[in-house]
C-alpha angles and dihedrals in degrees: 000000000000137000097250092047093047084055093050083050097058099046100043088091091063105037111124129184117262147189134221113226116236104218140183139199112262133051092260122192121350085241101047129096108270143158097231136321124102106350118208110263134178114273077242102043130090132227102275117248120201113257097227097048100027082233134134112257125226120244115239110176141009124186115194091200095209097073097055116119109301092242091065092059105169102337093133098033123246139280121063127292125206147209131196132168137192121254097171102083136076094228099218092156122026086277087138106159116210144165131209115190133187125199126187125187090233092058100050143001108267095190 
């Protein structure tokens, strides 16, 4: 058996099904999936700064989870979840800032 096919064997127990992400130029609309660009926020709610530098963090990704692939339905619930992470800091410990925000359409107005 070769290298490449010992390899395959051994991570057959933890392959899992994926998607690839269509994506556009542009930032689109607030609500829509996106890398990066001008997350959705709450009319109320400011722009997130990281804990450790007092900054603004940067958004880096923002899932609408009603556009994902139609044979996922509702695995993962609805709304739109969000995650931002901190660039201004040098990271000399494991200090890493991060947020991690859920949105439901029940919870707030996503038009």
């Amino acid at each position: 058996m070769s290298k490449l096919e010992q390899l395959k064997k051994k991570l057959s127990g933890v392959k899992r099904l994926a998607w690839k992400p269509i994506v556009q130029e542009g930032d689109g609309d607030l609500t829509v999936s996106k890398f990066g660009g001008k997350p959705w926020l709450n009319a109320d709610e400011e722009w997130p700064c990281c804990p450790n530098c007092g900054k603004p963090i940067q958004l880096f990704l923002q899932l609408n989870l009603d556009e994902l692939p139609q044979n996922l339905n509702t695995k993962f619930g609805n709304g739109i979840l969000q995650f931002f992470y901190c660039t201004n800091e040098i990271i000399v410990e494991l200090n890493i800032s991060v947020l991690l925000s859920v949105f439901s359409a029940a919870s707030a107005s996503l038009t």
